[in-house]
ZAMARGU-4260 file (C-alpha; in steps of 0.2 Angstrom, whole numbers, plus 5000, padded with zeros to 4 digits):
<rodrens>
0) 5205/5125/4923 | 5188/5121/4929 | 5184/5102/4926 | 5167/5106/4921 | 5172/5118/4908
5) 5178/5102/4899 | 5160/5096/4898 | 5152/5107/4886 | 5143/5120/4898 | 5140/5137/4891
10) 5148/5150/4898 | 5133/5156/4910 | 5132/5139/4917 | 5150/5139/4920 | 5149/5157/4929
15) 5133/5148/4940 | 5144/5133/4946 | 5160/5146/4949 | 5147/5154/4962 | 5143/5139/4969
20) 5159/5133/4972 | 5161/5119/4961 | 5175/5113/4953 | 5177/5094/4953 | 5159/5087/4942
25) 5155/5070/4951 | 5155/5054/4940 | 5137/5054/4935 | 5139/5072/4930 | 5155/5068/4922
30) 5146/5053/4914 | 5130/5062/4910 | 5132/5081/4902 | 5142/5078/4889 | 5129/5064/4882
35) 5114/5073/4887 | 5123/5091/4878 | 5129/5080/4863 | 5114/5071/4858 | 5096/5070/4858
40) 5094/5054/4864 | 5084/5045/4877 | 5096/5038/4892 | 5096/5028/4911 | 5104/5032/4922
45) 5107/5023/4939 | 5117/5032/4954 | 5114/5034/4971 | 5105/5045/4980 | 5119/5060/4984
50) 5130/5060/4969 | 5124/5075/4959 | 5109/5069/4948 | 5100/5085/4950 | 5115/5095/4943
55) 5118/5079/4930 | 5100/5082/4920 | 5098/5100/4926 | 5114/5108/4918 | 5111/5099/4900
60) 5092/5104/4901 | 5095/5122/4906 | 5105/5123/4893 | 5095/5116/4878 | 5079/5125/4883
65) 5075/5139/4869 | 5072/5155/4880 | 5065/5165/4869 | 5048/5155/4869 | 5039/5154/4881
70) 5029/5136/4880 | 5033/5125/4892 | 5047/5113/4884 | 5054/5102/4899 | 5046/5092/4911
75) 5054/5084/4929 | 5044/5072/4938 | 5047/5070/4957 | 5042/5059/4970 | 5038/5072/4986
80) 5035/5090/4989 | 5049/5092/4997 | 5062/5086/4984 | 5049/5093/4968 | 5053/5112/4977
85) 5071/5106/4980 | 5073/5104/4959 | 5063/5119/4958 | 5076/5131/4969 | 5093/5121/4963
90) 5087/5124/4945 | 5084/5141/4948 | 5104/5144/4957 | 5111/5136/4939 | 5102/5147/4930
95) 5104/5163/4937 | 5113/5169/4922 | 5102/5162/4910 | 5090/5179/4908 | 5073/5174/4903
100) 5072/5154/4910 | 5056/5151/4921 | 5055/5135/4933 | 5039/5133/4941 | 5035/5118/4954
105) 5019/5109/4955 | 5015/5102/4969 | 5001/5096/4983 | 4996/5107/4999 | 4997/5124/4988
110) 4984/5134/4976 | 4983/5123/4961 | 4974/5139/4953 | 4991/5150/4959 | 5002/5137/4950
115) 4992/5135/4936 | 4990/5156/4936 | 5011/5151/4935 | 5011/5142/4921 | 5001/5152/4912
120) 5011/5167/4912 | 5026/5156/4904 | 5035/5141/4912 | 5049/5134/4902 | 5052/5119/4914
125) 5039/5112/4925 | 5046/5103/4940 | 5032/5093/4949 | 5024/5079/4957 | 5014/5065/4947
130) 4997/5065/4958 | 4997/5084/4959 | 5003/5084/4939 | 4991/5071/4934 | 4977/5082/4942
135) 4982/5100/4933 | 4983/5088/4918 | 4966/5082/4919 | 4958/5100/4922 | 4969/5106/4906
140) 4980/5119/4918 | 4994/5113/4910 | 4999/5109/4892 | 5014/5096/4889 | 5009/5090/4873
145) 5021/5099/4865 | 5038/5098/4878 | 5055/5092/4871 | 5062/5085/4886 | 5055/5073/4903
150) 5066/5068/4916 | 5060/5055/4927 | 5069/5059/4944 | 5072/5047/4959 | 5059/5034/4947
155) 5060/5021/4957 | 5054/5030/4973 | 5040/5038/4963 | 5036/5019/4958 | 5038/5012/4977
160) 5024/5025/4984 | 5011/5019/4970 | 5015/5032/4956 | 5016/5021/4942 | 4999/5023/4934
165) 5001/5043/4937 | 5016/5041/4928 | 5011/5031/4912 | 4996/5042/4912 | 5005/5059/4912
170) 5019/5050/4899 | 5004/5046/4887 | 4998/5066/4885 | 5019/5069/4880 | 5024/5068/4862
175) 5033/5052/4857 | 5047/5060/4850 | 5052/5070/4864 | 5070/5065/4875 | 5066/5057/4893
180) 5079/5056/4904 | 5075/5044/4920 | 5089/5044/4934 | 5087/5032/4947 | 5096/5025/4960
185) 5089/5006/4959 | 5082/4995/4944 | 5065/4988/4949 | 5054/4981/4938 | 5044/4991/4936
190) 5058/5005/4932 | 5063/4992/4918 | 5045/4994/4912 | 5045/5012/4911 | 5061/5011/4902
195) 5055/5000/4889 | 5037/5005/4886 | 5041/5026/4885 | 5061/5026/4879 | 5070/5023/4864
200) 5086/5015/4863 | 5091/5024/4879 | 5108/5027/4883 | 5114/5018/4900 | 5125/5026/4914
205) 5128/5015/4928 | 5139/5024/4945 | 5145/5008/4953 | 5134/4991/4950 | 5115/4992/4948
210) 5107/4995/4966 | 5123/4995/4971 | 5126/5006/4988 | 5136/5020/4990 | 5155/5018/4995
215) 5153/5032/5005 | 5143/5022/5020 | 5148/5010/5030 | 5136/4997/5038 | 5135/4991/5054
220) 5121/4980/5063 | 5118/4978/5081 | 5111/4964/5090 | 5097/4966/5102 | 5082/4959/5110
225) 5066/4967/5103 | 5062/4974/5120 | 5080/4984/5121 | 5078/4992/5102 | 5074/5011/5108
230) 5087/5006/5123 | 5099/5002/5110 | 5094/5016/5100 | 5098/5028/5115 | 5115/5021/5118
235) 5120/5025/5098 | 5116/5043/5101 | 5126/5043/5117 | 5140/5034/5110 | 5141/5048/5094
240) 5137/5063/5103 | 5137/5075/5088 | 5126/5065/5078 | 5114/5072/5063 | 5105/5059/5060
245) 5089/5053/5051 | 5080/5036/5062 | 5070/5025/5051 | 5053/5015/5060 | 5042/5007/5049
250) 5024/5014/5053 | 5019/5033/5057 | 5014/5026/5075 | 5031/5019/5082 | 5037/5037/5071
255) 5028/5049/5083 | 5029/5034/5099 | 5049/5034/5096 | 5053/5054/5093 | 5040/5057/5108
260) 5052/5046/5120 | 5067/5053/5114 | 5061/5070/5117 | 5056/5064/5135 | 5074/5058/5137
265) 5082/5076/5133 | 5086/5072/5116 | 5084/5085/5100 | 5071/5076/5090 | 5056/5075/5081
270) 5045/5065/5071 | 5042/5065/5052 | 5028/5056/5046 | 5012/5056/5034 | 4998/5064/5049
275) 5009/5079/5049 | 5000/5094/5041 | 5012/5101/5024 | 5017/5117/5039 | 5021/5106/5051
280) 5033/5095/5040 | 5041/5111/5035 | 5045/5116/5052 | 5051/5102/5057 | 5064/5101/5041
285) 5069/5119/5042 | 5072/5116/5061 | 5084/5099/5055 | 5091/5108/5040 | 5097/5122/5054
290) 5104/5106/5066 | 5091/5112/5079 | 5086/5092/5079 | 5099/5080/5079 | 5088/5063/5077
295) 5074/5066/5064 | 5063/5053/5066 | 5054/5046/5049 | 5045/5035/5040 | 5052/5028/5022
300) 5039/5040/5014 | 5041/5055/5023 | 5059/5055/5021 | 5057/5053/5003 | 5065/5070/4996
305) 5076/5073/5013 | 5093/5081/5003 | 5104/5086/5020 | 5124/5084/5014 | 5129/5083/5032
310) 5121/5068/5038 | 5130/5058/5049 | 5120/5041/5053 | 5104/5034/5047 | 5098/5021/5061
315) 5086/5010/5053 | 5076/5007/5072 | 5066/4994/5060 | 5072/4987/5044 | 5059/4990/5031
320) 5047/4979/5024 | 5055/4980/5004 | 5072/4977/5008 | 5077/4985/4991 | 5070/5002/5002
325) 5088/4999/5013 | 5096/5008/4999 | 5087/5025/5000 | 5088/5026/5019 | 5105/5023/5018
330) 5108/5036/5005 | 5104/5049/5017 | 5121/5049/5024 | 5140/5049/5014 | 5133/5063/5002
335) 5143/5074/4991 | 5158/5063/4994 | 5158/5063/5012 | 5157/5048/5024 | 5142/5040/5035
340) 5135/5025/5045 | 5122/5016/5042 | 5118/5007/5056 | 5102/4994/5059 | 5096/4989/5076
345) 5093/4973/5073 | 5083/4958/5085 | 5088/4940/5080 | 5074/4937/5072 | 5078/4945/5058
350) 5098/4940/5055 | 5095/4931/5040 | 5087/4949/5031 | 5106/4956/5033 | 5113/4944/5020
355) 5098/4949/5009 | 5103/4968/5010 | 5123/4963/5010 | 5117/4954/4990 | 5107/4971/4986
360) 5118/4985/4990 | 5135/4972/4984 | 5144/4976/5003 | 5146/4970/5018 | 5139/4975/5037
365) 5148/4974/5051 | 5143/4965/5067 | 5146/4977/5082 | 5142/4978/5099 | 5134/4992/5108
370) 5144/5000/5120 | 5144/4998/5137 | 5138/5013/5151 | 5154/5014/5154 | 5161/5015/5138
375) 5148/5027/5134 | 5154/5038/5153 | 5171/5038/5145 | 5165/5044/5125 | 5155/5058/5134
380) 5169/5062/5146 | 5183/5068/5132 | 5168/5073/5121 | 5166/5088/5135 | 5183/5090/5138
385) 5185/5093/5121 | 5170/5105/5118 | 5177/5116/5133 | 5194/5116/5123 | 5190/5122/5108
390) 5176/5132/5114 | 5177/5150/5111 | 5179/5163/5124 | 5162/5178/5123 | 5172/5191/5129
395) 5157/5198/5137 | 5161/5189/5150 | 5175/5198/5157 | 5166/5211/5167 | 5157/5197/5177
400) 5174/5188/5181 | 5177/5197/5197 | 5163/5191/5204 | 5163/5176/5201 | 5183/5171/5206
405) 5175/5177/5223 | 5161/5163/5220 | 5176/5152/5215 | 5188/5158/5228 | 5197/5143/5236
410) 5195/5132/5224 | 5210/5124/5215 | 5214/5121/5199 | 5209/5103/5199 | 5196/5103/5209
415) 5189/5116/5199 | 5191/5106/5181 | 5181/5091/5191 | 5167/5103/5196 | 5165/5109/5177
420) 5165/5092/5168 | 5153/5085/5184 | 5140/5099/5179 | 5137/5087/5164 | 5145/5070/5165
425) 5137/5066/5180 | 5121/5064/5174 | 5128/5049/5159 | 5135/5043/5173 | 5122/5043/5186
430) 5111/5033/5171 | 5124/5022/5165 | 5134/5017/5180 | 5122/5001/5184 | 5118/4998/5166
435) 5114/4980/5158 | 5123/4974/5143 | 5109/4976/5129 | 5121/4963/5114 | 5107/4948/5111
440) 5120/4931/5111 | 5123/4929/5091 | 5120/4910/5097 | 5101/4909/5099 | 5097/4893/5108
445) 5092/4902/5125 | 5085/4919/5129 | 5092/4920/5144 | 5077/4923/5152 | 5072/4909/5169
450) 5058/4899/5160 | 5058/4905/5141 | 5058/4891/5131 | 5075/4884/5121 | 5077/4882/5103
455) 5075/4863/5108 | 5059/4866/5117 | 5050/4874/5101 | 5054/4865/5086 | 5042/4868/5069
460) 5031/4858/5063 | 5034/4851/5043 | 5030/4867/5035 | 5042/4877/5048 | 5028/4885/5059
465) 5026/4885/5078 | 5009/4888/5085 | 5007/4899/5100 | 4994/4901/5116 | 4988/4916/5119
470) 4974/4920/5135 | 4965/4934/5127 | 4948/4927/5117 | 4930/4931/5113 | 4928/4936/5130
475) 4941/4952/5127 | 4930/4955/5112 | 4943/4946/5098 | 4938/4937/5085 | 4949/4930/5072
480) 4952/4942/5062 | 4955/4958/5078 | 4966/4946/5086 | 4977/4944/5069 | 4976/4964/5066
485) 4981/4967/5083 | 4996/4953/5084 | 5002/4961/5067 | 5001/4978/5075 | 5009/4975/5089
490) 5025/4965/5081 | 5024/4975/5065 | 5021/4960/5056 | 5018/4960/5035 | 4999/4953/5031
495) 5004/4935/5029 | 5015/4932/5044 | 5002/4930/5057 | 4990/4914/5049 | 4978/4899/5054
500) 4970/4911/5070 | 4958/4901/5082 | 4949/4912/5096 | 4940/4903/5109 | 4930/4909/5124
505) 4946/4916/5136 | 4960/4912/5126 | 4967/4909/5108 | 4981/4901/5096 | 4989/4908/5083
510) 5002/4902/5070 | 5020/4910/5063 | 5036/4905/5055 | 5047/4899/5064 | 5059/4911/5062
515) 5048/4925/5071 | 5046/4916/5088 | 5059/4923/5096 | 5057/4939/5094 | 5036/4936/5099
520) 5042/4928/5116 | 5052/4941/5118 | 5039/4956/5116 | 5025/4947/5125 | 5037/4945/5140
525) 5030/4957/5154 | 5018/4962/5140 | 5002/4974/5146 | 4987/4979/5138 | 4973/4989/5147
530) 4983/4984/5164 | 4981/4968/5163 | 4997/4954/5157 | 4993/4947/5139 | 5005/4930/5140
535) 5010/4920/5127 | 5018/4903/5125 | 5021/4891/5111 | 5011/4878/5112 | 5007/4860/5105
540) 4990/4861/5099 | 4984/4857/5083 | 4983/4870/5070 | 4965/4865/5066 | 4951/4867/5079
545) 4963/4869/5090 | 4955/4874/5107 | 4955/4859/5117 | 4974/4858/5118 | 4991/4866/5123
550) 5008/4859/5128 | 4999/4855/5143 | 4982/4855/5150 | 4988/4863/5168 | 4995/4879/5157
555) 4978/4881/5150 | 4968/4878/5163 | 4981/4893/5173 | 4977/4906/5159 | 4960/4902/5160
560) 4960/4904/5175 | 4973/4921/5176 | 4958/4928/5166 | 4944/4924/5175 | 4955/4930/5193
565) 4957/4947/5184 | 4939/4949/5181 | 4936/4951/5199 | 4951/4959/5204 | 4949/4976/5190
570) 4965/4972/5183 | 4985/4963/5183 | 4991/4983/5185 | 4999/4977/5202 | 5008/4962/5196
575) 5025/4973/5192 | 5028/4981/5179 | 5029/4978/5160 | 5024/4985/5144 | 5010/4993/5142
580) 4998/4998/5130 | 4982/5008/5133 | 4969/5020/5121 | 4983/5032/5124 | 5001/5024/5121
585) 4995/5009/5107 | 4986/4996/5101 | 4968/4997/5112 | 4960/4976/5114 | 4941/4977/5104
590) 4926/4980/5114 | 4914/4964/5115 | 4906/4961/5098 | 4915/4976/5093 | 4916/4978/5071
595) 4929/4990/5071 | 4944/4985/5059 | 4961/4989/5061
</rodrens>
């Protein structure tokens, strides 16, 4: 017997799943239907992303939706296009025996006249986004003063990505005595509000504990400097050579910059992010969905609604900055009851973020170690061996083989195994074989590096900040508040972690935490903009009016005078080489007296 036939389904449901190929309901499905089918009631329900919430609300709602009228009676609320048409299409498989039921998504980037035109000729469940919703709303395309049911899906991403007054406002045209249903993987505040301001004596489902992680994941971090982190990032996908993964940067820049390089470097990638047109986006998750990109790079918004089973690793190539948003990145992988990694690149700077997560999600990470070029040689050695094993013979083949045991003629059996594994393990090995260890030292009291200062050598002042030198100024075209939008830029700083700003004539200082030196001595180490070194050292001088001092008045005075050498020679560019950033590649210094805001 089918274990969801003990749940209440009717019999067409039951015949839709059968087709599907479902037998085993998952636990909020199992928690969920038989509530939702029993009663009319209002109810939470917090799982994680994965575990069958679409089915859990869908089923109960297809079934309690009156057919033979045609007035729109449900309502689901979505937070992107891409999971509002998801709904929309899963809907329509579970009722595919349910003659008469119309679902119709609403959504941004399409006709809102041919969705209303929809709607119009008779849409039992409206599936939809809030902005796009709120706007049909407004014009009167759409009437849901009269529905029975709203379901609140993935709530507390809607709420994340500024959703909360769309929400209330499309909640106020509904009728108070209808059912609403809100499903959610974490319990924000601002999900509690909802909760209590629209819902009556909901009932609560909890999978596991609130904003708990899935035990489907594990979670692994790796050390490294901030200067290795797309190095690292390389040596992951080399060391998992059938990775499906999904690679998590912060801003739509280091998005496009990373999936560029990986691209460059041979890999199967592509960038997901906000500048995409709605086509492009669609391309380029048809092309993942079909496993023609293996690393698809994305921002925490533009991922928003990705619902691929088969994930294997979500890399978090930068932790995001609402740790609670950890939890829906790493929900992309171990769905459907299968296993994943969840693995974070990590520089030391931010160590003390992993036991905030490990409090969050109620599990541990594991401290590992990237692999060594070697190691990696070895992985993608068997890895071949093994494809050539199990790969299946095209008989097509055959009618070529005489020609080419005469191009093979004299070869031996071994030799001729080297030859074939050579064709593609050479060129790992030809990259890896003098390869540096990229694992920072979990022990940060030296970087390593001839003449970087030592924890010692840098302690904060009484409020835990260090002050920095920098020789850029007014004289580069800075003023304080440039200089602080391009040092946020550039170290993906938050608004407030860059403070107390003092630009002078050919160089400046600057303020952080303590805890974000290291990590800003490392990416100003070799550092270029425009050709020319931008340096940066921690310095002694006073956080008020600090001009006239540094850790010492020689170091000054040898920036100074570093600047004024590069004025008359065009640039540093022959200096060696370093990171670079120009109009083209990143974050472009300000003309003179320039007004342009970042």
């Amino acid at each position: 017997m089918n274990k969801f036939e003990q749940l209440g389904l009717n019999e067409q449901l039951l015949n839709a799943i059968k087709d599907m190929g479902f037998e085993t309901p998952s636990e909020v499905q199992e928690k969920a239907i038989p509530v939702l089918l029993a009663q009319d009631t209002d109810m939470v329900a917090l799982a994680q992303t994965g575990t069958g919430k679409t089915a859990a609300f869908g089923f109960p709602l297809i079934q309690k939706i009156d057919i033979s009228s045609r007035k729109t009676q449900g309502l689901i609320l979505s937070p992107t296009r891409e999971l509002c048409l998801q709904i929309a299409n899963e809907l329509k498989n579970y009722s595919k025996y349910t003659k008469g039921l119309n679902v119709v998504a609403i959504y941004g980037g399409a006709s809102i006249t041919e969705q209303a035109r929809e709607v119009k000729r008779g849409a039992q469940i409206i599936v939809a986004t809030p902005g796009r919703m709120q706007d049909m709303v407004n014009r009167e395309m759409v009437d849901i003063t009269n529905i029975n049911y709203c379901i609140l899906d993935e709530a507390d991403e809607m709420l994340n990505m500024g959703f909360y007054e769309d929400i209330t406002a499309i909640l106020s045209h509904t009728p108070s005595e209808k059912n609403t249903w809100l499903f959610s993987a974490t319990m924000p505040r601002e999900v509690a509000s909802i909760a209590k301001e629209f819902m009556r004596q909901p009932v609560e489902i909890t999978v596991g504990s609130k904003n708990q992680g899935s035990d489907t994941v594990r979670h692994e971090y790796y050390l490294v400097n901030g200067r290795d982190r797309y190095e690292a990032l390389k040596r992951l996908a080399d060391a998992n050579p059938d990775i499906f993964s999904v690679v998590f940067c912060r801003t739509k820049r280091d998005t496009q910059s990373v999936a560029e390089k990986l691209i460059e470097d041979g890999y199967n990638a592509a960038a997901l992010h906000g500048d995409l047109s709605q086509n492009q986006r669609d391309l380029v998750m048809k092309a993942f969905r079909n496993r023609q990109i293996q690393m698809l790079v994305a921002t925490d918004v533009a991922a928003r609604g990705i619902d691929v089973d088969d994930v294997t690793h979500v890399i978090n190539y930068q932790l995001p900055d609402e740790i609670e948003t950890y939890t829906h990145r790493s929900g992309r992988t171990g769905r459907a009851g299968k296993s994943g990694i969840s693995m974070v690149i990590l520089p030391k700077s931010e160590v003390r973020k992993i036991s905030t997560i490990e409090k969050i999600i109620k599990q541990k990470f594991e401290a590992k170690k990237l692999p060594s070029g070697i190691e990696i040689c070895e992985i993608q050695l068997y890895h071949l061996a093994s494809k050539i094993k199990n790969t299946e013979v095209n008989q097509e083949i055959d009618s070529y083989l005489p020609a080419i045991n005469d191009v093979l003629q004299g070869i031996d059996r071994e030799e001729l195994i080297k030859k074939m594994v050579s064709v593609e393990f050479s060129r790992f090995f030809n990259y890896y074989k003098n390869s540096r260890d990229l694992n920072a030292s979990s022990t940060s009291s030296r970087e390593g590096k001839e003449g970087r200062p030592t924890r010692e050598s840098y302690s904060p002042n009484e409020n835990g900040e260090v002050r920095y030198f920098i020789n850029v100024g007014e004289r580069d075209g800075y003023d304080w508040r440039t200089l602080k939008d391009f040092l946020k830029a550039t170290m993906d700083f938050g608004r407030d972690d860059v403070f107390k700003v003092d630009v002078k004539e050919s160089f400046s200082f600057f303020n952080t935490d303590a805890a974000h030196t290291e990590a800003i001595l490392q990416m100003f180490t070799d550092f270029k903009m425009d050709g020319r070194f931008v340096n940066v050292e921690v310095s002694n001088a006073p956080s008020s009016g600090g001009g006239r001092g540094s850790s010492s008045g020689g170091r000054r005075d040898r920036f100074r005078g570093d600047a004024k050498r590069s004025d008359k020679r065009g640039s540093f560019g022959d200096r060696g080489k370093g990171k670079s950033f120009s109009k083209d590649s990143g974050f472009k210094s300000p003309k003179k007296n320039s007004k342009r805001r970042y």
